[in-house]
C-alpha positions in Angstrom: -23.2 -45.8 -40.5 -23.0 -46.7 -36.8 -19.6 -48.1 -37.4 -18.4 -44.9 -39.0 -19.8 -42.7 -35.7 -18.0 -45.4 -33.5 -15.0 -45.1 -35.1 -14.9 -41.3 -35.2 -15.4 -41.3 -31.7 -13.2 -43.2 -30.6 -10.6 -41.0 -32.9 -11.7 -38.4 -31.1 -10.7 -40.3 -27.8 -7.5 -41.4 -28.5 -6.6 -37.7 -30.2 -7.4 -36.1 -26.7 -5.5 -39.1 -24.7 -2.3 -37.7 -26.8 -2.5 -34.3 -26.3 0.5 -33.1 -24.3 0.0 -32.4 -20.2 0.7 -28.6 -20.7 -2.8 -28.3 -23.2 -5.3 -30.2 -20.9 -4.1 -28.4 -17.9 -4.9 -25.2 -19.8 -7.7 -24.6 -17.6 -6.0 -24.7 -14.3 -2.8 -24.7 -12.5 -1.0 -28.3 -12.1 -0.9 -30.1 -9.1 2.8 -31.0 -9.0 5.6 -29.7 -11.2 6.1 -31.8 -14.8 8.2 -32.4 -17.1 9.5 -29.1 -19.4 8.5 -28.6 -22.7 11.4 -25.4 -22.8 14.7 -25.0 -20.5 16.2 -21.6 -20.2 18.9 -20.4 -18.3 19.1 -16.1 -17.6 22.8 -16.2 -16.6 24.4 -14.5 -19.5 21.2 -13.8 -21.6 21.3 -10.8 -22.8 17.6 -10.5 -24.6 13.9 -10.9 -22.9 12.3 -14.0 -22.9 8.9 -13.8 -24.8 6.3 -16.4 -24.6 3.5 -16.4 -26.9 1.8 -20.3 -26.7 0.8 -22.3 -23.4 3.1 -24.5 -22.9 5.7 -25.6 -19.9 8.9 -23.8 -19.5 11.5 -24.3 -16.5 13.4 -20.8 -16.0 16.0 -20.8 -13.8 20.0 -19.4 -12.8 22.8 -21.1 -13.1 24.7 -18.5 -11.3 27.6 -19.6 -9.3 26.2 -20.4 -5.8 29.0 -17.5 -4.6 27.4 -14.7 -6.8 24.1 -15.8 -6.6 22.9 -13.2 -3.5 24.5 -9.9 -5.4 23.9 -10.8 -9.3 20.2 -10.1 -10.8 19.4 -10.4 -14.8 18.0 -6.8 -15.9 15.9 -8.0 -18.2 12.6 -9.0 -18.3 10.0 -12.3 -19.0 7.3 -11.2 -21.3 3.8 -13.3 -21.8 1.9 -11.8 -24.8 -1.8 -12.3 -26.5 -4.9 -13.9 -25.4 -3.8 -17.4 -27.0 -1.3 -17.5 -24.5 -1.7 -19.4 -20.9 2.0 -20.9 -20.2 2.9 -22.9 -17.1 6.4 -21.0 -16.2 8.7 -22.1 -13.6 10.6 -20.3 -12.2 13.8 -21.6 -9.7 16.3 -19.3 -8.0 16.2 -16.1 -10.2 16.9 -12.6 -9.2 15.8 -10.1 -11.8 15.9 -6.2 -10.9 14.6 -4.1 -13.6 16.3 -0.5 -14.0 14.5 2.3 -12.7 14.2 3.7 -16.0 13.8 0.6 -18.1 9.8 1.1 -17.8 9.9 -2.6 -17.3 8.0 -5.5 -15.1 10.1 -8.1 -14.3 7.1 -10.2 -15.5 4.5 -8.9 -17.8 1.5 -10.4 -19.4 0.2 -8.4 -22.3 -2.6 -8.2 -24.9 -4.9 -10.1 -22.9 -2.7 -12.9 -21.6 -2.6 -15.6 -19.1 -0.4 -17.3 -16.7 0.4 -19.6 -14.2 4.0 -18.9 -12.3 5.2 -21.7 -10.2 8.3 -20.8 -8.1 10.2 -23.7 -6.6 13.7 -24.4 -5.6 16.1 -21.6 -4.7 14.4 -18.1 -3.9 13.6 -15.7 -6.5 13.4 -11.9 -6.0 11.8 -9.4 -8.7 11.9 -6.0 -8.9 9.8 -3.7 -11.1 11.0 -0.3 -13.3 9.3 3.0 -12.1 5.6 2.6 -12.7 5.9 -1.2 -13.2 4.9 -4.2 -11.4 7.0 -6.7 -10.1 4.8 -9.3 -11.6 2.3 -7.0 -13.9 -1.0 -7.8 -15.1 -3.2 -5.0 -15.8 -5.9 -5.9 -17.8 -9.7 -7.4 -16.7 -9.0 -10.1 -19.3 -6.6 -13.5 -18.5 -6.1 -15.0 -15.2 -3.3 -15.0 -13.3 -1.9 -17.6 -10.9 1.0 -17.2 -8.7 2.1 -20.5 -6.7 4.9 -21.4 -4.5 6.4 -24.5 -3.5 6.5 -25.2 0.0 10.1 -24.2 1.3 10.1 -22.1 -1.5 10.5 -17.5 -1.2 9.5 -15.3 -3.7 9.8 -11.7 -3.0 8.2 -9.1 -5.4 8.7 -5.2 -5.3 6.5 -2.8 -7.2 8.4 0.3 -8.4 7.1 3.7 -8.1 3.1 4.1 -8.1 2.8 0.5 -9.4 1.8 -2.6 -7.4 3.9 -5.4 -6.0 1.9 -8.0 -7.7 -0.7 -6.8 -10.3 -1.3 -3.5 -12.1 1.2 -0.7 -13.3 1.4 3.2 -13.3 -1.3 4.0 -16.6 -0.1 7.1 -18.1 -3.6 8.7 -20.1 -1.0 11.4 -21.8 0.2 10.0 -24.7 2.8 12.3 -24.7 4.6 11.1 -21.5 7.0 9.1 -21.8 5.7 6.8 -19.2 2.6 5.8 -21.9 1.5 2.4 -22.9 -1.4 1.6 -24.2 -1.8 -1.8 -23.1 -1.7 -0.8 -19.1 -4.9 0.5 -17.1 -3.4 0.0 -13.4 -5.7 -3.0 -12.2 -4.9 -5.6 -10.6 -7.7 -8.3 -11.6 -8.4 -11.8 -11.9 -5.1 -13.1 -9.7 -5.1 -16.3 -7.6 -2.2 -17.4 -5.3 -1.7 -20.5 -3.9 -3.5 -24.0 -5.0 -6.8 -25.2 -4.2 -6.2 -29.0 -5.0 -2.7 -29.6 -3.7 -1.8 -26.4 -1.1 0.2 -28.7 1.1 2.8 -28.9 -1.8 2.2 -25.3 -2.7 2.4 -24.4 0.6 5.4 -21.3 0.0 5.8 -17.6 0.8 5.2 -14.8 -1.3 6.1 -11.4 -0.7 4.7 -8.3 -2.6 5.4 -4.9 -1.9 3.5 -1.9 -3.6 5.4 1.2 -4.6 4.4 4.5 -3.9 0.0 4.5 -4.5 0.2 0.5 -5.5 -0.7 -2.0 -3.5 1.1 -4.5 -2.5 -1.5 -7.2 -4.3 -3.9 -5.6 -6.7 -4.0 -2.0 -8.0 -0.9 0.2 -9.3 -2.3 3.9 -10.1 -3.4 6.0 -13.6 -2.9 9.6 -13.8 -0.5 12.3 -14.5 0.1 14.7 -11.4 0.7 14.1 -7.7 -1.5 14.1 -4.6 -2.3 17.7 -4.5 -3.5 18.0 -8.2 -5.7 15.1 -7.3 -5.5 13.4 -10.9 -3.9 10.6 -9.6 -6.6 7.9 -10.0 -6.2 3.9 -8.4 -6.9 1.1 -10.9 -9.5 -1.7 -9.7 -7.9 -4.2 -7.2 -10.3 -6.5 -7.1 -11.4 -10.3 -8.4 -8.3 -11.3 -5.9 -8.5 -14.9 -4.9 -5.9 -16.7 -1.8 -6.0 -20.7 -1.6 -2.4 -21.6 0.4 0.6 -20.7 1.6 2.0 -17.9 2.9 1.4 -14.7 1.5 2.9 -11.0 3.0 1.4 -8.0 1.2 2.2 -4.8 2.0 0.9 -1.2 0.2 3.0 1.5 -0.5 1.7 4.7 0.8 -1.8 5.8 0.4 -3.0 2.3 -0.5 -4.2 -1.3 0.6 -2.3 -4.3 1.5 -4.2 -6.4 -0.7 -6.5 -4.3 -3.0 -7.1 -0.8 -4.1 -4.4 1.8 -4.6 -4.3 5.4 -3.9 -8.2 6.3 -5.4 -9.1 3.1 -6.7 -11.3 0.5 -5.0 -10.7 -2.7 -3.9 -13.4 -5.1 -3.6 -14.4 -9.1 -4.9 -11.4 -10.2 -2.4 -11.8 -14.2 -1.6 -9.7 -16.0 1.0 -10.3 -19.8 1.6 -7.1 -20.7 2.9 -3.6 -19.9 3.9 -1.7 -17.8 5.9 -2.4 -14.0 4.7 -0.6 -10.8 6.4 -1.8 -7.8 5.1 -0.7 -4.2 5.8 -1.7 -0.8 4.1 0.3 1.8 3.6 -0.1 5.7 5.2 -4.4 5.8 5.3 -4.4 2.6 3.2 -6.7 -0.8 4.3 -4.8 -4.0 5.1 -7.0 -5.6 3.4 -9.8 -3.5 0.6 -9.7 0.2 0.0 -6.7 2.8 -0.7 -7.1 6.2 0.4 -9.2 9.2 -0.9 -9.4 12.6 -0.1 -13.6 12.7 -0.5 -15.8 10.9 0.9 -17.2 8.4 -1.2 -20.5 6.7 -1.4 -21.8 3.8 -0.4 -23.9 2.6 -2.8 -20.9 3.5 -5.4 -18.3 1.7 -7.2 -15.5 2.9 -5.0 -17.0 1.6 -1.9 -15.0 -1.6 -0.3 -17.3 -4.6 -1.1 -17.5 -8.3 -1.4 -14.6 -9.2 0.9 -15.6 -12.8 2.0 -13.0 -15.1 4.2 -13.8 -18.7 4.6 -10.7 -20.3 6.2 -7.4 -19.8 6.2 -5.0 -17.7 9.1 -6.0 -13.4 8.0 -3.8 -11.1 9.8 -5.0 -7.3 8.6 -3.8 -4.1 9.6 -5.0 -0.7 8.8 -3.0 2.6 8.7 -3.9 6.1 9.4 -7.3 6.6 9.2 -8.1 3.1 8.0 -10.1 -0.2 8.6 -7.9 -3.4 9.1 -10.8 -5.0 6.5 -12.8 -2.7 4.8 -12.9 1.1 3.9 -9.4 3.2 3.6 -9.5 6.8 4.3 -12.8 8.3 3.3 -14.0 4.9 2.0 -17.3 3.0 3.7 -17.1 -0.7 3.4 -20.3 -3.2 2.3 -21.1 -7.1 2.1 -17.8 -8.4 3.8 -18.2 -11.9 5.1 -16.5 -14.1 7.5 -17.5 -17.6 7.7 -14.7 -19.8 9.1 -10.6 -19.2 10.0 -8.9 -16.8 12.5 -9.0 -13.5 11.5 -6.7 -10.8 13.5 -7.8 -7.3 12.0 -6.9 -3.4 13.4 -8.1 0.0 12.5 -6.5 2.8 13.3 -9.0 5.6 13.0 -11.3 3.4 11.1 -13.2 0.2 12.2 -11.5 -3.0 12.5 -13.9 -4.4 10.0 -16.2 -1.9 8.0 -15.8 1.5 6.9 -12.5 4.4 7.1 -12.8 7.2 9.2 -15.7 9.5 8.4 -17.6 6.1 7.1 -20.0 3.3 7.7 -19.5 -0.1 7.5 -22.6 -2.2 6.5 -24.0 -5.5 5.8 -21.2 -7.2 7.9 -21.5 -10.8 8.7 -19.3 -13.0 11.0 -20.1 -16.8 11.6 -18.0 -19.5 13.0 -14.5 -17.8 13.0 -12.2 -17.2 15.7 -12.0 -13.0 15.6 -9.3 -10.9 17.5 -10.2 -7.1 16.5 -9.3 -3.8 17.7 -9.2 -0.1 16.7 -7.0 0.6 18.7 -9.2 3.7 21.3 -7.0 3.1 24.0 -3.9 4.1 22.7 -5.3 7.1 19.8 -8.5 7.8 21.5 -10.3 6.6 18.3 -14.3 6.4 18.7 -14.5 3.6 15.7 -16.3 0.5 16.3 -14.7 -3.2 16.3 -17.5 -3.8 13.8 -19.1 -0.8 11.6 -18.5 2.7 11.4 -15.5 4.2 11.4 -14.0 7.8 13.7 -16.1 10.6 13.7 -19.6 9.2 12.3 -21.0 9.2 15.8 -20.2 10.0 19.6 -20.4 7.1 21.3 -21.9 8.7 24.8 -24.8 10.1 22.7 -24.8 6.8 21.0 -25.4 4.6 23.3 -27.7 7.1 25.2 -30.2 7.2 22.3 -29.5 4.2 19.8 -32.3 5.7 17.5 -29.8 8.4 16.2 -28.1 5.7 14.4 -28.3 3.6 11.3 -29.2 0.1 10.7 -26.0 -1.2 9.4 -27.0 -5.0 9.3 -23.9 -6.0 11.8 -24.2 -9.6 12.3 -22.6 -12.5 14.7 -23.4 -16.1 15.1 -23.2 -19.7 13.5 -24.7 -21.4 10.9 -23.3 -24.8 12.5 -25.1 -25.0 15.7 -23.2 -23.4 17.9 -22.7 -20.6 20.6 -20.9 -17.4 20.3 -18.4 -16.1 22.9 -17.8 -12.7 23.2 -15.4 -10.8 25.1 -14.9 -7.4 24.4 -14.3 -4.0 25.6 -17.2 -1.4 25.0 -19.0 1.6 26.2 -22.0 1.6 27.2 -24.6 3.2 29.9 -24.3 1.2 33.3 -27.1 0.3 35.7 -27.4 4.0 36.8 -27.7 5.6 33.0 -24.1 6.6 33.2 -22.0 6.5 30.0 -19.1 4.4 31.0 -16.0 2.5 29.7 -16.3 -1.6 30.3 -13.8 -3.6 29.9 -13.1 -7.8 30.3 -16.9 -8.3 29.3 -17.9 -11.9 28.7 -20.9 -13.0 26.9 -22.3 -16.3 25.5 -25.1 -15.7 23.1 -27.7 -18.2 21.5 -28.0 -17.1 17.7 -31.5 -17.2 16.4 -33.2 -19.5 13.8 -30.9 -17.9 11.2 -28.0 -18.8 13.3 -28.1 -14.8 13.7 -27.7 -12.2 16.6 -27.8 -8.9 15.5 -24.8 -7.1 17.4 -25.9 -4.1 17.5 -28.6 -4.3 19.9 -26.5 -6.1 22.4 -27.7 -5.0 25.7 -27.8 -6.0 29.6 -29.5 -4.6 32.7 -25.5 -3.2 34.0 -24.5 -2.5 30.6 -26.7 -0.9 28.1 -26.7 -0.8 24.5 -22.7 -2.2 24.5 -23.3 -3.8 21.1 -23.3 -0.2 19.6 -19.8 0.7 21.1 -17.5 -1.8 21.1 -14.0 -1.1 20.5 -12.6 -4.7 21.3 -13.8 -8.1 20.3 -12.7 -11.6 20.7 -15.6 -14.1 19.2 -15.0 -17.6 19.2 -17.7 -20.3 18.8 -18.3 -22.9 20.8 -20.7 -26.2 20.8 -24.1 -26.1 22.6 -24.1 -28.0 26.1 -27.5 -28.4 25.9 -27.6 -30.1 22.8 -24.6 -32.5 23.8 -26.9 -33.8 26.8 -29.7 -33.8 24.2 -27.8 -36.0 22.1 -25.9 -38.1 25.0 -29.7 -38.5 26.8 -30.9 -40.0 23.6 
């Protein structure tokens, strides 16, 4: 009987060692690029390519090199059912979907997931009207999106949909626009490679059309802005391991996550280079815009945006947070623990919440910050950190702290190590006067938790600064005192 279990084991081994590469890697993206299960060549194909199994295809142009810059293929790659997890590769092809076509350039459908490997020559893709570039809109599947180093692809949302990630979802089944398959989120999409980001170390550009994103959420609804039916999909499960990624929203939505009235939150960056820019009263990098207030407890608050590494370059537009809360949107739980991060507001904080709203529950540890929102040039009364225009007046502010809100605004290092500051705040000066400072320096010792809570900065010739500022540079650095320590013993 032994023998028998022996033997069906090591069946069971030697079935597994033969399985092909494209069926163990199921579970991931690969490492390097293999060899192709299917070859297909888009010059002259007149039909869409549908994929319905998991295996390795190598999709590519064969174009003359002369023709190559004006010719695009017009139709598109399609990924169906929730069986299906191809690796796709994808080398030097344009495709530009007809306005009217009401097609992605890539789509996966039914559930489906994907992982899209561009390598080689530069690819462009262009979406229909209310379609994605590259369009996945359903909670289900996972999407990865990886480029090899040296390698460009450039993706363009048509109208109302996102760059990379959900479409325009039409609730009127008598529109012509209707599918029934698309909800406008853009969830569950990873760019770049944990394991290997050297080689997929590429550039990928995505640009949201009118209310998409340019990473995350198209839009649903029927009328425009001033009916105020227009609704935003979820932007959010977004994850960034390497390489260079540009995302920019189309107006009245975020860089990387929510479109116009939909949230973006669950936003992870561990590496890479990331540039992220909103559109009109969009986030660079969370919420799209709303015309209410929302609140902060609720779903459409900007949450769970937590950068660990990498180079983060966000900008906000009109009324916006470079990381956080897009017009009328507060901001929650966003956490920096490592990386340089550049982030602007305009109107709203550089970190935290849109104009009119809070930021809370902000945490930064051991990354090099450069933030700004901008005051000197639009007289905006947002802090670095926090709270967006309008929710106080800083004179009164700083005058009587009380008035405020504890919005758990923290600074420090979990490593050891001292925090610089220098920043530009205002703040009440020796003599009780409200006053602008600027070229402030500050080295602070975190607490046990490697915590200092910033808003209750103070000094004798500048009071209660750590409720105002406007400006901040925070680097960390090591502990003299503990390098004598350590040297002396």
């Amino acid at each position: 009987m032994k023998k028998r279990i022996l033997s069906i084991l090591l069946l069971c081994c030697m079935v597994l060692i033969m399985l092909p590469t494209t069926v163990l890697a199921a579970d991931g993206p690969m490492d390097t690029i293999p060899k192709y299960d299917v070859s297909i060549d888009v010059y002259n194909r007149t039909s869409d390519i549908s994929i319905k199994d998991s295996r390795s295809y190598y999709i590519y142009s064969s174009v003359p090199d002369k023709l190559r810059d004006t010719w695009a293929w017009d139709k598109k790659i399609f990924i169906k059912g929730d069986k299906a997890a191809p690796h796709v590769f994808i080398d030097g092809v344009n495709i530009k979907m007809s306005p009217s076509s009401k097609g992605p350039a890539i789509e996966l459908n039914k559930k489906a997931s994907a992982y899209l490997y561009f390598i080689g020559k530069d690819s462009t893709l262009q979406g229909a009207d209310g379609r994605a570039a590259i369009q996945k809109n359903r909670s289900e599947g996972q999407l990865y999106v990886l480029a090899r180093t040296g390698t460009t692809v450039t993706c363009k949302g048509g109208y109302r949909a996102a760059g990379i990630g959900g479409s325009w979802a039409i609730r009127n089944i008598g529109d012509s626009m209707f599918n029934m398959d698309m909800y406008g989120h853009g969830v569950n999409m990873h760019f770049g490679s944990q394991s290997n980001p050297d080689y997929w170390g590429g550039t990928i550009n995505a640009t949201g059309g009118e209310y998409g994103a340019g990473i995350g959420a198209g839009s649903w609804g029927h009328s425009g802005h001033s009916g105020n039916t227009i609704h935003g999909g979820a932007g959010e499960r977004l994850y960034f391991y390497s390489g260079t990624v540009n995302a920019s929203g189309g107006r009245l939505a975020a860089g990387i996550g929510g479109g116009f009235r939909g949230r973006g939150s669950h936003i992870y960056i561990y590496g890479g280079n990331i540039d992220a820019q909103g559109g009109d009263t969009g986030a660079g990098i969370g919420g799209g815009s709303w015309t209410t207030k929302q609140d902060m407890d609720g779903i459409n608050a900007a949450s769970d945006i937590v950068i660990s590494g990498g180079r983060v370059s966000a900008r906000g537009q009109y009324n916006c947070a470079g990381i956080g809360g897009g017009q009328y949107v507060p901001a929650r739980n966003i956490t920096i623990t490592g990386g340089h991060v550049s982030a602007t507001g305009h109107y709203g904080a550089a970190i935290g919440g849109g104009r009119w709203c809070h930021g809370m529950d902000i945490t930064l540890t051991d990354a090099t910050l450069n933030l700004s929102t901008n005051y000197r040039s639009n007289g905006s009364d947002a802090a670095a950190v926090g709270y967006g225009d309008i929710v106080y007046k800083p004179e009164q502010l700083v005058a009587d702290p009380s008035i405020a809100t504890n919005d758990r605004i923290k600074v420090g290092s979990y490593k050891g190590k001292l925090v610089q500051l220098k920043l530009e705040a205002r703040a009440l000066s020796r003599d009780d006067e409200y006053s602008y400072f600027w070229n402030l320096y500050e080295t602070l010792i975190p607490d046990e938790n490697g915590l200092i809570d910033m808003q209750l900065l103070t000094l004798p010739y500048v009071q209660n600064y750590g409720w105002a500022i406007n400006v901040l540079e925070m680097t960390v650095i090591d502990d003299p005192a503990m390098e004598i320590t350590i040297s002396a013993g």
